[in-house]
N, C-alpha and C positions, 0 to 999 in steps of 0.2 A: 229763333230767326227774327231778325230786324223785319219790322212792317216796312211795307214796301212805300206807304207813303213818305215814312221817315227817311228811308234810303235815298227815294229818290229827290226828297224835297229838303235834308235836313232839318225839318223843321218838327218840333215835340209834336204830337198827336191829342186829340182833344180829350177834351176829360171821360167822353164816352167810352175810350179805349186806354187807359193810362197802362204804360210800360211798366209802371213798379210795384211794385206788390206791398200789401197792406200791411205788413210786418215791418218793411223798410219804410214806409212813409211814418210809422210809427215810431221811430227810432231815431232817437233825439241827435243831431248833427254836432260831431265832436266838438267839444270847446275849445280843443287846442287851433282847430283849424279859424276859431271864431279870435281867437290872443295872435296867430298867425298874420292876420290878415287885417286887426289892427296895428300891428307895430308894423305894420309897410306903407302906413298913412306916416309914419314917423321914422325918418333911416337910425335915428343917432337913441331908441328907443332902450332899455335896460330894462331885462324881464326878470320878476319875481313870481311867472305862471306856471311854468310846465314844473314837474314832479321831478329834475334829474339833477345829477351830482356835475361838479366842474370838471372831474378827473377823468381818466380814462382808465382802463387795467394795466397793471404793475406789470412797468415794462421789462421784466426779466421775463415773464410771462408770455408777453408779445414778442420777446426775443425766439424762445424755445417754440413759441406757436409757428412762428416765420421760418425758421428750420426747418421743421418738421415737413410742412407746407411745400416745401420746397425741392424735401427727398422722397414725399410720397404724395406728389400730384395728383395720379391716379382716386386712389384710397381720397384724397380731402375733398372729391367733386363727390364721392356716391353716398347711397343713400344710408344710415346706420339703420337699425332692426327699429321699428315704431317706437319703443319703449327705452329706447336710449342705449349708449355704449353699455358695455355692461362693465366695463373700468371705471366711468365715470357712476354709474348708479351706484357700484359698491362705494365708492369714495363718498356718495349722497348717502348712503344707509349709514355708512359708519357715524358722519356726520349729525344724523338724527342723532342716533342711538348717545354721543357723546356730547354734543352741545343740547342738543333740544328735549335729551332725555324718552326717547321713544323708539325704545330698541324690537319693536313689533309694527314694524310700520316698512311697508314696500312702496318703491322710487320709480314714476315713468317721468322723465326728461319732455319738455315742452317749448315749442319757441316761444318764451315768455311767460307770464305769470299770467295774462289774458287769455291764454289758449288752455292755461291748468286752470283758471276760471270756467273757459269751454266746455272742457273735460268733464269737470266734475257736474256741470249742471244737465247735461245733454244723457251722462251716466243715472243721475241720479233721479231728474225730474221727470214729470210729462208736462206737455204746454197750462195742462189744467190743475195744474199743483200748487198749489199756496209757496210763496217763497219770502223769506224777513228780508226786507235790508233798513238797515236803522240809517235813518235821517238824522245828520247830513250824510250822503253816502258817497261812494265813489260812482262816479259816475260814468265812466266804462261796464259796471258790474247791471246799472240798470240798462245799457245802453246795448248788452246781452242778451235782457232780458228781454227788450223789446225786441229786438230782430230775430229771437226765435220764438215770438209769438205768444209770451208770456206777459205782456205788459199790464195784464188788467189784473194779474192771478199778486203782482206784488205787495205786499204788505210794508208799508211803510212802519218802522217799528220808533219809538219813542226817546227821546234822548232831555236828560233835564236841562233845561234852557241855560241854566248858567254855569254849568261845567260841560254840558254833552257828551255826559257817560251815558249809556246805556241804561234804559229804566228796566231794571231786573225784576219789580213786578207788574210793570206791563206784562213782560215776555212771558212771566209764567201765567197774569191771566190769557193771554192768547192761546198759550199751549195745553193749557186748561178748557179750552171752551172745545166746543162742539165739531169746529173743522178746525184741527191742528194743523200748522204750515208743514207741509215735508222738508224744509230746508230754513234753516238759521243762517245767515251770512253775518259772518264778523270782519274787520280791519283793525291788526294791532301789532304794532301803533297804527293809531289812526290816520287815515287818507280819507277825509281832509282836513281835519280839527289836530292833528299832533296831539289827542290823548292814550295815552298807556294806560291800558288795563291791567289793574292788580290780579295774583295769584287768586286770589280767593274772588272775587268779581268773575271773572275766566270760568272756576269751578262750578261757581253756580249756575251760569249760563247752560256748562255741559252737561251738571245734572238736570236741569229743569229741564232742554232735549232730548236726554237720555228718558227720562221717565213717560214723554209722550209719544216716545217711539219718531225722532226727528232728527234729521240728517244737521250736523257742524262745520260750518266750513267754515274755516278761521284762512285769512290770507295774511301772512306773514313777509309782505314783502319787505319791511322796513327794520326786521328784527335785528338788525345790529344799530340801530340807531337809537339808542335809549340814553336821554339823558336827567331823567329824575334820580336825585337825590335816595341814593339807597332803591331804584328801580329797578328790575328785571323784564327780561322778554321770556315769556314762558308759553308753554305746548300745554294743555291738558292732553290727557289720550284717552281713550275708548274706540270701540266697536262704532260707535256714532258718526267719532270725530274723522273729518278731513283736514288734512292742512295743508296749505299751497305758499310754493314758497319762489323767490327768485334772483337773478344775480346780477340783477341791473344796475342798481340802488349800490348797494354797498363797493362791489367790483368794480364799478363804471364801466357794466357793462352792456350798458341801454341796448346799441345795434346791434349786439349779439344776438340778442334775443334767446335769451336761457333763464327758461323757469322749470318748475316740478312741482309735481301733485305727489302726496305723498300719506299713502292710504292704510286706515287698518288691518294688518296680517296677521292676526294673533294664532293661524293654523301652523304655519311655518315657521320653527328659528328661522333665525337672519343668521346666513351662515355665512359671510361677510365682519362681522361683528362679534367678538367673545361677551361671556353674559347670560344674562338670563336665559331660561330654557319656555318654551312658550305655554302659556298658559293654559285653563283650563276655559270653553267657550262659557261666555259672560254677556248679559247686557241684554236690551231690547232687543233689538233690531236681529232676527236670525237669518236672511235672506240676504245675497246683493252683496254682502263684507268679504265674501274671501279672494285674498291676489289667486291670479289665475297662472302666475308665471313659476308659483312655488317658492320665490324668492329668490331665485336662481341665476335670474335675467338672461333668460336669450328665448323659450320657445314660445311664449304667448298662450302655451297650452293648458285648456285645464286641470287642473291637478286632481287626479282622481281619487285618493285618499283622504282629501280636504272633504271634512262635512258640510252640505250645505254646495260646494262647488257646481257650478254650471254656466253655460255660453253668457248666461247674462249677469255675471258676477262683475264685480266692481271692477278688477283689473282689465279683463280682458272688452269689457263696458268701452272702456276708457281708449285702448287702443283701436274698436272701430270708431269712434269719433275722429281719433287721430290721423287713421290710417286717410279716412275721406277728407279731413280738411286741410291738412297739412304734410303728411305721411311721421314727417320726424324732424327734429331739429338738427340742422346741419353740424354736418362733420367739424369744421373747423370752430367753431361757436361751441360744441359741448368738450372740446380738446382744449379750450380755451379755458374754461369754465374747470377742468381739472388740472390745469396748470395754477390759476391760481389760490385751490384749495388746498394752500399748503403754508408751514408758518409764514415763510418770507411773505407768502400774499397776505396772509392777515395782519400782520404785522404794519405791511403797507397800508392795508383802508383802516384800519383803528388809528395812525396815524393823520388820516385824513379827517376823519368823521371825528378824534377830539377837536378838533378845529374848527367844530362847526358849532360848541358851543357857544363862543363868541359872536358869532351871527346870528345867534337866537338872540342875545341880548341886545344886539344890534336894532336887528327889527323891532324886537318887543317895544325899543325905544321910539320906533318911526311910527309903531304901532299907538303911539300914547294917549294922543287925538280921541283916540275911539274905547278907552278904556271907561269905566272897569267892564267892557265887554268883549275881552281881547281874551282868548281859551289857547291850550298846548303848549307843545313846547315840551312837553315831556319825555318826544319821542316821534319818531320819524323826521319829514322837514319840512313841517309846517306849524304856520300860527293860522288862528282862524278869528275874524274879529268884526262883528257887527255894524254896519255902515250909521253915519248918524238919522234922524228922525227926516222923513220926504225924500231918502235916497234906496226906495225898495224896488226903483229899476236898476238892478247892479249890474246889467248889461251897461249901459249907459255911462255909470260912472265909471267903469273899467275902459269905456272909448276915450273918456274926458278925462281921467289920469294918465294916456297915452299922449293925447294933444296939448294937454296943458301942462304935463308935469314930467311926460318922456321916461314913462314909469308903467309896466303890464302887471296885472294881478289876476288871481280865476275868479270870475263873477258866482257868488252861492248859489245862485238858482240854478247851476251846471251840475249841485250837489243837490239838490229838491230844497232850499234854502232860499229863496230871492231876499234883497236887502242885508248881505254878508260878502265877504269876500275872504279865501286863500291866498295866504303867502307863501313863496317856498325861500328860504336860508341855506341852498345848496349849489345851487343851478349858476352859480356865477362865480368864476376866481375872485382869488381876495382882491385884485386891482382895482374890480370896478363894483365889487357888492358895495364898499361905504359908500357912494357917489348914488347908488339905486337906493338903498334905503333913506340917505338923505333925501331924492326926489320923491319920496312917497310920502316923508314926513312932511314936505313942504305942499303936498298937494293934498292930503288930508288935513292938516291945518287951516287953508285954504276954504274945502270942503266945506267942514266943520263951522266954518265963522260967515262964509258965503255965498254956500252952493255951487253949482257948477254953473262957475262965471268965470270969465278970463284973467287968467294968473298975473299978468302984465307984470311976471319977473324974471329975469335969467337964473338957469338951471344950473342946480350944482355941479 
């Protein structure tokens, strides 16, 4: 209930009495909304900020979606079961099992990759849990962590300064010492440095988890965007591992809002999937791992011949989070999502996404200014690249690249980084990306020779 002084006076209430609670004041205020509200100081501005693709979903796609839509009205307004169609989860299990190599592994359906972030950490942690996230991170994932009241419990994890890979013996002395994190969080490709983790980098991570008895959770949202020479996007699996995955990014299909968590089942074949028959139980961690749906997709219940099974097993974990925050991702949005899981759709975004390797080269070039401390590029879409020496307020100089150069970029310190900045190589059709990277080149040149002082030239 609104205090009555508020009501009646509109006016905030004093600090004696504050409205919001210490978990939200604690919770760092998105950056997009901070790149938002810069480039409205500027109409004719061209953004290299936000994380998304130029395209939209393959519109044969949005053809058949529109149909559909249209002969079953009814059916597209209600709600699907918590854990997603069960059309669409098989068409995601098969998917694991034949691109991602993880034919033991069960599918709940998410609005977004944010909310199978949700998922998994409300499933798996408590607020007093130790949890990794390697710097530089995504800043969403801390931005979780703080508004459910985790913020002191994170562990910033080590990245070596001039590639920012992951220090893999940090991690194992952490996981080694005396309070082990219950949770590893990874991004690969990385958000926000565009590095791709090797196969054997990946494994070690999962082993050194696996041996301290520690949860994995690899977020895959950028896995089709790999462009290193001879690179792959690769799954480790275990009992450990979690993996979250999404269809923003590659589908263009940001508004939809469809992602998945997609958990260890090594009790049940996947009977969706021909293949391996399931194994024998393996691994650290015996509690908490078994899907509670049987792999079946539809009753949420747990499966009573699964070892180990019970009300707070991972699956069924997952769907009360779901059920309270969101119930389920809508009907038209995961019909969508299986419409374009098919060749014709792949076919379409690998045609897009080879085209964006030119815009890495692009940038890397507007990037030059700042080299040799300019990182990625291997994967996802982004470059990440260190501001010059008296520019470690990058709030600052991402307002002054707006006013002076008609150019937005994400300031590092949004990443726990200050004095860096993200670019993204996707977010813009080809018309008008050469014309932003030119103004970024001319404004870090700028920078670099004169601080942030008035450009006093016309914009490309």
């Amino acid at each position: 209930m609104i205090p009555r002084a508020v009501a009646e006076t509109g006016s905030a209430p004093s600090n004696k009495s504050k409205l919001l609670s210490r978990r939200i004041d604690a919770t760092d205020t998105p950056v997009i909304d901070f790149t938002r509200r810069m480039m409205l100081k500027r109409k004719d501005t061209l953004s290299l900020a936000q994380g998304i693709v130029h395209w939209s979903p393959p519109p044969t796609a949005l053809e058949r979606l529109a149909a559909r839509m249209a002969s079953e009205p009814a059916s597209m307004s209600s709600y699907s079961p918590n854990e997603g169609l069960p059309v669409l989860r098989a068409a995601l299990r098969h998917k694991l099992a034949v691109r991602n190599h993880l034919p033991h592994y069960d599918v709940i359906v998410t609005p977004g990759c944010n909310q199978a972030f949700l998922n998994a950490l409300l499933s798996l942690c408590d607020a007093e849990d130790r949890v990794v996230l390697f710097r530089p991170y995504y800043f969403d994932h801390l931005m979780t962590m703080q508004m459910t009241g985790s913020a002191d419990r994170v562990v910033l994890g080590e990245c070596d300064p001039e590639t920012m890979r992951p220090s893999l013996e940090w991690l194992r002395k952490v996981l080694e010492g005396p309070m082990p994190p219950k949770m590893v969080v990874i991004v690969n490709p990385c958000n926000p440095t565009g590095v791709l983790l090797t196969r054997a980098e990946l494994d070690a991570i999962s082993t050194a988890c696996a041996a301290a008895g520690t949860w994995l959770v690899i977020d895959n949202t950028y896995e089709d965007f790999v462009f290193a020479h001879g690179g792959e996007h690769y799954c480790p699996a275990g009992r450990h591992v979690v993996h979250l995955f999404s269809m923003s990014k590659a589908y263009g299909m940001m508004g939809w809002r469809i992602g998945y968590v997609a958990f260890p089942d090594y009790e049940h074949h996947n009977k969706d999937v021909e293949g391996e028959l399931a194994e024998a139980l393996t691994g650290p961690i015996e509690d908490g791992t078994v899907a509670t749906n049987g792999g079946n997709g539809s009753t949420g219940q747990p499966a009573s011949s699964a070892p180990g099974s019970a009300p707070g097993a991972l699956g069924l974990a997952q769907l009360k989070v779901q059920d309270a925050v969101c119930i389920c991702a809508s009907q038209p949005g995961q019909l969508l999502a299986l419409e374009v899981l098919t060749e014709d759709g792949r076919e379409y975004v690998e045609g897009h996404i080879s085209n964006l390797a030119a815009n890495r080269d692009l940038l890397r070039g507007a990037l030059a200014p700042l080299e040799p401390h300019v990182v990625g590029g291997e994967g996802a879409i982004y470059l990440w690249a260190r501001l010059p020496s008296g520019c470690g307020d990058d709030h600052a100089v991402v307002e002054w690249l707006v006013q002076q150069a008609g150019v937005c970029v994400i300031p590092g310190s949004a990443c726990g980084m200050p004095g860096y900045i993200r670019c993204s190589y996707a977010n813009l059709p080809p018309e008008k990306f050469p014309a932003a990277v030119a103004r970024l080149r001319a404004g870090l040149e700028h920078l670099a020779a004169h601080g942030m002082t008035d450009m006093q030239q016309p914009l490309p």
